[in-house]
C-alpha positions as CSV (number, residue, x, y, z in Angstrom):
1,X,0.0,0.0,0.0
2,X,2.7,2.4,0.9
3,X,4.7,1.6,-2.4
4,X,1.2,2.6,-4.2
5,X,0.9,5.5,-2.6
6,X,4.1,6.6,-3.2
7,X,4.0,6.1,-7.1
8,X,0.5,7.9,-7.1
9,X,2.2,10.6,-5.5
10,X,4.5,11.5,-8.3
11,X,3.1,14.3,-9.1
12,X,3.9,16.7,-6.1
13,X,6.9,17.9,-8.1
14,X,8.3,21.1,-6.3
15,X,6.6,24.1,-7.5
16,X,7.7,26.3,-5.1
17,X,10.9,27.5,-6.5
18,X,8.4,28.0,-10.2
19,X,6.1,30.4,-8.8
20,X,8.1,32.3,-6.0
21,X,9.8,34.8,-8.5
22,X,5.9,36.2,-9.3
23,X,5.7,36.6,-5.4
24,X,8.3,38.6,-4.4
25,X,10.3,41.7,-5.2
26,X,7.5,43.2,-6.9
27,X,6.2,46.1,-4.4
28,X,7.4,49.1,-6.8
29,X,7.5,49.6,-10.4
30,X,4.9,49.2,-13.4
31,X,2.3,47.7,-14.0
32,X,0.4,46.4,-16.7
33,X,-3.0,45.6,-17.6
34,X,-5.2,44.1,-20.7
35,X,-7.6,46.7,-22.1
36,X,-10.5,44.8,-24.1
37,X,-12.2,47.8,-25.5
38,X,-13.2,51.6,-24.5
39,X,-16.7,52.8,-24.7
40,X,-18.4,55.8,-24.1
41,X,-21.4,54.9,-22.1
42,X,-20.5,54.2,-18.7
43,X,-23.8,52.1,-18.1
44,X,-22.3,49.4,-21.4
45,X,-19.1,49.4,-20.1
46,X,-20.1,48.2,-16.5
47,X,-22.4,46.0,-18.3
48,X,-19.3,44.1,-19.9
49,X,-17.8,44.0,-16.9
50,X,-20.4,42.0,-15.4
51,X,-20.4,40.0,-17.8
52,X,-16.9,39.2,-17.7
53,X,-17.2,38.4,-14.0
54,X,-19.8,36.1,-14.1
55,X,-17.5,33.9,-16.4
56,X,-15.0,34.1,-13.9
57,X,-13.1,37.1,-15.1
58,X,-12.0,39.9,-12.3
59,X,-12.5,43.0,-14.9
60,X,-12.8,46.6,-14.0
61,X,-13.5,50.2,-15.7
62,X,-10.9,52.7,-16.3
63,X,-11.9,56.1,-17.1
64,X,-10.1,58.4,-19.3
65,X,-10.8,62.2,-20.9
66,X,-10.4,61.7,-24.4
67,X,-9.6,65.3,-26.2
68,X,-12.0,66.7,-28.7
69,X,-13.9,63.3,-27.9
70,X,-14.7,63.2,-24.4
71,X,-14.8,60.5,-22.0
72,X,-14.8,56.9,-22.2
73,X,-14.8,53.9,-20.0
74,X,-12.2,51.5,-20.8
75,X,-12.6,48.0,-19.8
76,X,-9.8,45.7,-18.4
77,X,-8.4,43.0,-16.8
78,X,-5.8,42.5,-14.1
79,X,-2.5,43.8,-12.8
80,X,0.3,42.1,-14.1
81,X,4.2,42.4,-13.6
82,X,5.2,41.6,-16.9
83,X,4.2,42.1,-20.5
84,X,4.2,38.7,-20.8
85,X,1.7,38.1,-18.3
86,X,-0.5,40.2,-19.6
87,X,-0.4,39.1,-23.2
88,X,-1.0,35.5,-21.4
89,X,-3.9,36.9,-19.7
90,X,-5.4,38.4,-23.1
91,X,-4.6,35.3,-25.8
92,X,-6.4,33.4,-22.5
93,X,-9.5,35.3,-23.2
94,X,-9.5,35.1,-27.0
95,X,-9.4,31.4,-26.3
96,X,-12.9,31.6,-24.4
97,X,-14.6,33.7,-26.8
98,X,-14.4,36.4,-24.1
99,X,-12.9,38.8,-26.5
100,X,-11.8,39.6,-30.2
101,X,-9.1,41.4,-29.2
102,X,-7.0,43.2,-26.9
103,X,-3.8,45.0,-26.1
104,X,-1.7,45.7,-23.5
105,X,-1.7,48.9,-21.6
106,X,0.0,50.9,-18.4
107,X,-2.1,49.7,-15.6
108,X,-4.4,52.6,-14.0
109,X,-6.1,52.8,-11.2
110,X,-9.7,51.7,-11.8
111,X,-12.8,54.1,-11.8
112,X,-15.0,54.9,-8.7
113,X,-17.5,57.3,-7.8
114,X,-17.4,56.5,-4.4
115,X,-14.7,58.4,-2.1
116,X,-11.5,56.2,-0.8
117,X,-12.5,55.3,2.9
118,X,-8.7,55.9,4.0
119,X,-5.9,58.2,2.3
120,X,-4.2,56.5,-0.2
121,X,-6.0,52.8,-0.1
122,X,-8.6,52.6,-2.7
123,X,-12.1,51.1,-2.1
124,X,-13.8,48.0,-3.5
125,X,-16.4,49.4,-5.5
126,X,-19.1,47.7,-7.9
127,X,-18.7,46.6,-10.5
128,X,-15.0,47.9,-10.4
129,X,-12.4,46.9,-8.4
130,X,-9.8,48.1,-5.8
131,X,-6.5,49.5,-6.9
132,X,-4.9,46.5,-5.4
133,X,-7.6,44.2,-8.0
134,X,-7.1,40.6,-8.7
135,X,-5.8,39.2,-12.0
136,X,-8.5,37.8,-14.3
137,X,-8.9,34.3,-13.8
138,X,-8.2,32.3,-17.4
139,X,-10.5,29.5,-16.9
140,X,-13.5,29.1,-17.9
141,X,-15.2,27.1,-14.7
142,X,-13.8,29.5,-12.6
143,X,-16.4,31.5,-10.8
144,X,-16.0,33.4,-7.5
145,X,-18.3,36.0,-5.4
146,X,-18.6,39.2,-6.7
147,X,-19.1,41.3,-3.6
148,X,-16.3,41.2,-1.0
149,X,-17.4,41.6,2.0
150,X,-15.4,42.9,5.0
151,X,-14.0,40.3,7.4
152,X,-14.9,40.1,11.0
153,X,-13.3,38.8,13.9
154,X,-11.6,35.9,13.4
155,X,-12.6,33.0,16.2
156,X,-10.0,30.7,17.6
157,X,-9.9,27.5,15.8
158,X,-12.8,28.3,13.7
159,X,-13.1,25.6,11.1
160,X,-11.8,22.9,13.6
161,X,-13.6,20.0,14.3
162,X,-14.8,19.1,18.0
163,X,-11.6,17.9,20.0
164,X,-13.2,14.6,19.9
165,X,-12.7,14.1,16.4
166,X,-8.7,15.6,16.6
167,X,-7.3,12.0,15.4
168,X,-3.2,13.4,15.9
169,X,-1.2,16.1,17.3
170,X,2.1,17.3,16.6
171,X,3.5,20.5,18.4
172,X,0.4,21.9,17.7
173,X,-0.2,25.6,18.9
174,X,-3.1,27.7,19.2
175,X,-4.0,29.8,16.5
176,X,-3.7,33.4,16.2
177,X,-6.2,35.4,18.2
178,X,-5.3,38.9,16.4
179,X,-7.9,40.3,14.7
180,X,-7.6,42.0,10.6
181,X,-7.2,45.3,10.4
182,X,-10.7,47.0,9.6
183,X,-10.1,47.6,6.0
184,X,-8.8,44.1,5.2
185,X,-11.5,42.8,2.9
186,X,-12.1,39.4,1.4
187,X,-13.4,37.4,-1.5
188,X,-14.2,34.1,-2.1
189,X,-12.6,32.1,-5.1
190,X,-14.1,29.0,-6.2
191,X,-12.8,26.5,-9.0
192,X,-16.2,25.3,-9.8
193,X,-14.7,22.6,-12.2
194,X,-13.0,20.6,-9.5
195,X,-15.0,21.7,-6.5
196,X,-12.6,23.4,-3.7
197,X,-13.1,27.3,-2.6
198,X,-11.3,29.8,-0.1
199,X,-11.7,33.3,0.8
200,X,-8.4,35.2,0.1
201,X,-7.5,39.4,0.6
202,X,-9.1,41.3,-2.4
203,X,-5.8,42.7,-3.0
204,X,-4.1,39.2,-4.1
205,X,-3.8,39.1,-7.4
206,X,-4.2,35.7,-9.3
207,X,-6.0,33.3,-10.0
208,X,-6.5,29.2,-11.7
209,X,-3.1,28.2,-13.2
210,X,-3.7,27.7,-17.2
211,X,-4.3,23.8,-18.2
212,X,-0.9,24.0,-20.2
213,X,0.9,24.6,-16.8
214,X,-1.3,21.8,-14.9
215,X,-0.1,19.5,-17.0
216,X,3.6,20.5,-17.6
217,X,3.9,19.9,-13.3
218,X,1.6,16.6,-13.6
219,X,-1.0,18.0,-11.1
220,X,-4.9,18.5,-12.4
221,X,-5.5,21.7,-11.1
222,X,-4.4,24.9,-9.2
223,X,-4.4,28.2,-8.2
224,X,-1.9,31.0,-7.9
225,X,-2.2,34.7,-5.7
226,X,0.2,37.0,-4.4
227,X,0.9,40.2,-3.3
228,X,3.7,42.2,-3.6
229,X,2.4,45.3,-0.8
230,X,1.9,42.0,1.2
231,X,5.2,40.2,0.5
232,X,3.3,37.1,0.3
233,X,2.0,34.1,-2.0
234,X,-0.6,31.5,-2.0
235,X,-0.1,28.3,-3.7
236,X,-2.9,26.0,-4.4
237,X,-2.4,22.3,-5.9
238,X,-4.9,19.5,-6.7
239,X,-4.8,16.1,-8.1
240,X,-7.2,13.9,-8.7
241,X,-6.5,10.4,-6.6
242,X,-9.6,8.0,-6.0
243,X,-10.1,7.1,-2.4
244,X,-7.4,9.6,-1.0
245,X,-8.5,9.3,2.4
246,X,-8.8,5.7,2.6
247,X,-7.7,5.5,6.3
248,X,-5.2,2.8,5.2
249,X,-3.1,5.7,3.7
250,X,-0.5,6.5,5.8
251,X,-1.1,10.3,6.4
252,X,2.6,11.1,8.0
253,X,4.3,9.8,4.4
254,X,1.6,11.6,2.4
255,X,2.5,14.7,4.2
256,X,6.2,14.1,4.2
257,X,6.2,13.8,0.6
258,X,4.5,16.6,0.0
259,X,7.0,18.2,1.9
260,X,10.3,16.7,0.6
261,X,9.1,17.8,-2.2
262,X,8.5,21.7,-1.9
263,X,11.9,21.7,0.0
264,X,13.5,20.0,-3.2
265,X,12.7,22.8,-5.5
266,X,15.4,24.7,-7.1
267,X,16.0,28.1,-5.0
268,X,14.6,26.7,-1.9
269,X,17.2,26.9,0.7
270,X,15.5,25.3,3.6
271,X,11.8,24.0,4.0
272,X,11.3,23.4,7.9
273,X,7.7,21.8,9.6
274,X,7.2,23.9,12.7
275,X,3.9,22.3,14.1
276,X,1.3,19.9,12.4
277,X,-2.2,19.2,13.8
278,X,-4.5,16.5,11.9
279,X,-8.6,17.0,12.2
280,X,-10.7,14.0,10.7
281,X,-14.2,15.9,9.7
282,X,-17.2,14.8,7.4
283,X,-15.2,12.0,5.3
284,X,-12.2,14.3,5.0
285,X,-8.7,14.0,6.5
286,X,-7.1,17.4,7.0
287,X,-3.5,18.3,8.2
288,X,-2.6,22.0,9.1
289,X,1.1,22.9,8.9
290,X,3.0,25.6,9.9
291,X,6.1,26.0,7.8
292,X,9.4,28.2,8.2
293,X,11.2,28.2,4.4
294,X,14.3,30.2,3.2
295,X,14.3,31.0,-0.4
296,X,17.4,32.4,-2.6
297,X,16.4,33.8,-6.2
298,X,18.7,35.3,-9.0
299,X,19.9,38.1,-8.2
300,X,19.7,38.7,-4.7
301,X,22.8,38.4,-2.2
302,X,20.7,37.2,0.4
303,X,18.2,34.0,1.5
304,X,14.5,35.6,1.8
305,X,13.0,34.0,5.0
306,X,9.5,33.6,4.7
307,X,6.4,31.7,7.1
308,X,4.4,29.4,5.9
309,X,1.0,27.8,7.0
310,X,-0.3,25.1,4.9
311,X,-3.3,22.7,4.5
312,X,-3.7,19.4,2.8
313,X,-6.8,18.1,2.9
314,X,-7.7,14.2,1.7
315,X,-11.1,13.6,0.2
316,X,-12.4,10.4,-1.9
317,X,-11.5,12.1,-5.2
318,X,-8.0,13.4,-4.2
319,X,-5.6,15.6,-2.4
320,X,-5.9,19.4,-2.2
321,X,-2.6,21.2,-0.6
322,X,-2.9,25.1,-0.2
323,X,0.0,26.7,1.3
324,X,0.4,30.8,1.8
325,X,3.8,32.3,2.2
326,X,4.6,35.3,3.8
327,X,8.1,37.4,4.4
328,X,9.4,38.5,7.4
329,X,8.9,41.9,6.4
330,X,5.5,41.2,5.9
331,X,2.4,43.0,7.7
332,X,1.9,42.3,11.3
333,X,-1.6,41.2,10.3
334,X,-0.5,38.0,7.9
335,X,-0.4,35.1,10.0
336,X,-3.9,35.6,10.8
337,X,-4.6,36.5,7.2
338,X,-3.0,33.1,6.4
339,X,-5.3,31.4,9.2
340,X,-8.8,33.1,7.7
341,X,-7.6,31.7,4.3
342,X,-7.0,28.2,5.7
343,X,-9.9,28.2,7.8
344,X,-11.7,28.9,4.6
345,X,-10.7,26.0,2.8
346,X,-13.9,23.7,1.3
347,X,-13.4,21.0,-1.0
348,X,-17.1,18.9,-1.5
């Protein structure tokens, strides 16, 4: 059984090391974005926005004072680091018959007639977004909530199952009883085509990796966010495994592999297991990690030390891992951020 699981396991090839350069060093600088066309009614532009949302795409309105023509309302998608990106974003969207055309433009900060609730933090209007938006999201079962809404309180231990169903501890600690700041906000991503969801900032920008890349790491599915104001970086992986939670599965090698292998990724310094606490709940197995990793990337003289807290959850159609990162210069608030995000976690 163990040598089974083990070959079925294959595919938790380190991705750490791929996606950490999108992650970090990114706080100054320009942006980009992918403008999809510019019209002069506001109320058709919002309209296209909507629609783009409800197929899964995070789109916004910029507007702009056109001389001798007057104003128009340009509608785009994401944030992006990279011309690249963007253009990855756009021929994504041509794909899915979500637009003729685009082109790639200086990223601006998108329209709102509402006034910023705090000097120099934008709001979350609708239909736009914040100035911190998400990318678009280039897949076409992708769907997520189109309202943020503001978090509250976080409660100690909140998507825990009774101590009585606790099946292993390890070092386990208690979490974080820090509340968000008031104007950290939320929003709820859900890959509809394979069934898992968590809430994540409004300012992470990301969204479903593109098929291409699943299958280039072997994995079936995925998810990508970071933030560069945050100095952080979620990382979502799922494959598809029948019976994954067979309780004959030996959960300690599951989650040691998973682990060898995002130390093994090229750049990754160290990759340390702090604590580990195991919950068995409604037919799922699910370990929470906390995680202390040293990266070292191209071109810097020195290893970035970053936190981690991770969850891998086992159902009987596979294995879901979702692990955020976040810098030692990161905001005081993040480990509890990371909690929320965990705590969120659903996978049917």
């Amino acid at each position: 059984m163990r040598n089974r699981m083990s070959r079925n396991l294959k595919w938790l090839w380190p991705v750490i090391a791929l996606l950490l350069p999108l992650a970090v060093g990114q706080a100054q600088g320009r942006y980009l974005a992918v403008q999809l066309e510019a019209l002069a009614s506001q109320e058709s532009a919002a309209q296209r926005v909507e629609e783009l949302k409800e197929s899964g795409v995070q789109a916004y309105l910029v507007r702009a004072e056109i001389p001798g023509k007057g104003t128009f309302y340009r509608v785009r998608v994401g944030r992006f680091p990279t011309t690249a990106d963007a253009r990855r974003m756009g021929e994504s969207l041509q794909r899915r018959n979500l637009a003729a055309d685009f082109f790639v433009a200086t990223w601006e900060r998108p329209f709102s007639s509402e006034p910023s609730p705090m000097p120099g933090r934008s709001p979350v209007p609708a239909p736009p977004q914040s100035a911190e938006s998400k990318a678009g999201v280039p897949n076409p079962a992708a769907t997520r909530s189109q309202n943020p809404k503001t978090t509250p309180p976080l409660r100690s231990g909140a998507a825990v199952a009774p101590a009585e169903s606790l099946t292993t501890a390890r070092s386990a600690t208690p979490p974080a009883s820090t509340t968000l700041a008031p104007t950290r906000t939320f929003v709820r991503f859900t890959d509809q085509s394979i069934g898992y969801s968590f809430d994540h900032p409004t300012s992470w920008d990301g969204g479903v990796i593109a098929s291409r890349e699943a299958t280039e790491q072997n994995i079936n599915g995925g998810a990508l966010f970071r933030s560069s104001s945050d100095r952080a970086f979620l990382n979502v992986i799922w494959n598809q495994l029948d019976q994954a939670n067979n309780p004959e599965h030996d959960n300690d090698m599951i989650v040691g592999l998973i682990l060898r292998s995002m130390s093994s990724g090229e750049g990754t310094k160290e990759m340390k297991e702090t604590s580990r606490r195991v919950v068995s709940m409604n037919g799922q197995i699910r370990t929470y990690l906390e995680l202390r990793a040293r990266f070292n990337l191209a071109g810097n003289t020195s290893n970035l030390d970053f936190a981690g807290r991770a969850i891998i959850v086992r159902n009987t159609r596979g294995i879901l891992l979702v692990v955020a990162f976040y810098s030692s210069a990161a905001p005081a608030d993040l480990p509890v951020v990371a909690e929320r995000i965990l705590d969120s976690v659903t996978l049917p």
